[in-house]
C-alpha positions in Angstrom: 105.5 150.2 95.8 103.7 153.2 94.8 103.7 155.5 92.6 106.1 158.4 93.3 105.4 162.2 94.3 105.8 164.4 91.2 105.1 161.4 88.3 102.4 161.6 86.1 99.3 159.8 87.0 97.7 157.2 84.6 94.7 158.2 82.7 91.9 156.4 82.6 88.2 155.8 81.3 86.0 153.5 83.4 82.7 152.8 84.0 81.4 153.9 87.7 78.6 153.8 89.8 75.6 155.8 88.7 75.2 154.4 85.6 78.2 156.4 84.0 81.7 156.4 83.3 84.3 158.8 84.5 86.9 160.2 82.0 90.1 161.5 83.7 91.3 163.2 81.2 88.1 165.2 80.7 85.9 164.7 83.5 88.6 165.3 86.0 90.6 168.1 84.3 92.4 170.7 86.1 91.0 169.1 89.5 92.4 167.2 92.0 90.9 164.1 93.9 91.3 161.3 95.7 92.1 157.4 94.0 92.1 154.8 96.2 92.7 151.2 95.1 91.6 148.7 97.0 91.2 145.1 96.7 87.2 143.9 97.0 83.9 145.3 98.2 82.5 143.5 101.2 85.8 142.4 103.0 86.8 143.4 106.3 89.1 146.1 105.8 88.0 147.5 102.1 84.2 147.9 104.0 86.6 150.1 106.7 88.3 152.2 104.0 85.3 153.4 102.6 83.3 153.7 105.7 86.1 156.0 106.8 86.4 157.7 103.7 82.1 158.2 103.8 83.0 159.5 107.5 85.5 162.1 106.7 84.1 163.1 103.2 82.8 166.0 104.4 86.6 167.5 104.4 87.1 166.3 100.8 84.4 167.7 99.5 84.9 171.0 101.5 87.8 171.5 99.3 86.2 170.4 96.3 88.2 166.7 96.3 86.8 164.3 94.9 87.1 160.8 96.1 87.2 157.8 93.7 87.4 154.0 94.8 88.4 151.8 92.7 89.0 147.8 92.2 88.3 144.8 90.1 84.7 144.0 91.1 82.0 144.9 88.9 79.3 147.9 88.5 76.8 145.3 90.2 78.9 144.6 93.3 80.3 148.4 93.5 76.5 149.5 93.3 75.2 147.4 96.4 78.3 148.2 98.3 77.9 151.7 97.8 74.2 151.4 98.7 74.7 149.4 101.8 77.6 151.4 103.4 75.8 154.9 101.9 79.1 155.5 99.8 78.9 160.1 98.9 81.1 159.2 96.0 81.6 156.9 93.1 83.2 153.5 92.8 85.1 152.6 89.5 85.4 149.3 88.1 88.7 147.5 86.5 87.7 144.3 85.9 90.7 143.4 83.8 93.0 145.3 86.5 95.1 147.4 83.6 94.5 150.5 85.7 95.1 149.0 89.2 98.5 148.0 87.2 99.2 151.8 85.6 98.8 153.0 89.3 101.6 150.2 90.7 98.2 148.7 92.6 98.3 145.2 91.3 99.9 142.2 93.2 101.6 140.6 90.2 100.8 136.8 90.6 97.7 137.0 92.0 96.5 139.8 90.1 94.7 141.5 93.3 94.4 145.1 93.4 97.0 146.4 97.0 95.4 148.9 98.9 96.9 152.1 97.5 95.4 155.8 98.0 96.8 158.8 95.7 96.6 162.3 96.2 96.5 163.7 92.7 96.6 166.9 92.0 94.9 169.7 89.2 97.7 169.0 87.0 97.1 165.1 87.4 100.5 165.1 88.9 101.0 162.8 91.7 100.6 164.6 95.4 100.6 161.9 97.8 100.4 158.3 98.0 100.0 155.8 101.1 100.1 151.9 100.6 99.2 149.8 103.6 97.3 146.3 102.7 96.0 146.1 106.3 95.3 149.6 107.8 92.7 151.7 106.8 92.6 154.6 108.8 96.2 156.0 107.7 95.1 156.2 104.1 92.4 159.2 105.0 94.8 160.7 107.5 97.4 160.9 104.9 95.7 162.5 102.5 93.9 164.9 104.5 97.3 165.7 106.2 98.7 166.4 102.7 95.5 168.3 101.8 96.0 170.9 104.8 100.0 172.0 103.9 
């Protein structure tokens, strides 16, 4: 279950790839993006998300999007990822999972993040949200469909 359209999304303050950490209450104010959860680098169907997402990021950052992916692995892992798959954007890491949890993204037993994407928008409201644990194309479709209305 995701979050729902109109709720408030979660702040957060984690470190990211490029040697930085990303603020959303200051470094993302008044701007929408893009959050997608997802549940570890180097697996089948995370690799597919963000290949897709590098493929259509062109549209996201035609609209001045960003696009942030985030999940439990750490700045190392995120950082050879990105590299490998030439990731345009920046990969947070949760490694206790307490933001995967404030965005409804955590699979309560096994503490995994679920494959979740968010359309937030400038007021940090809640635009959009697609959850599918096995499908990655419909996560970038939805949110650019959402995007064009």
């Amino acid at each position: 279950m995701a979050l729902k359209k109109g709720e408030t999304a979660p702040e957060f303050n984690l470190k990211s790839t490029g040697a930085k950490s990303i603020d959303s209450s200051k470094d993302l104010k008044g701007k929408a993006f893009v959050l997608y959860v997802y549940p570890k680098d180097f697996t089948k169907v995370c690799t597919a998300e963000a290949c897709e997402f590098r493929d259509q990021f062109e549209a996201f950052r035609d609209l001045d999007i960003p696009v942030l992916g985030i999940s439990k692995d750490d700045i190392a892992t995120h950082e050879r990822f990105k590299k490998e798959h030439k990731l345009p954007f920046d990969l947070l890491s949760d490694p206790t999972g307490e933001v995967c949890k404030s965005y409804d993204a955590l699979i309560p037993l096994i503490k995994m993040p679920k494959r979740i994407t968010y359309l937030i928008d400038k007021d940090h409201k809640i635009e959009a949200a697609f959850s599918d644990m096995f499908e990655s194309k419909g996560h970038i479709e939805e949110m650019l469909k959402n995007l064009q209305k």
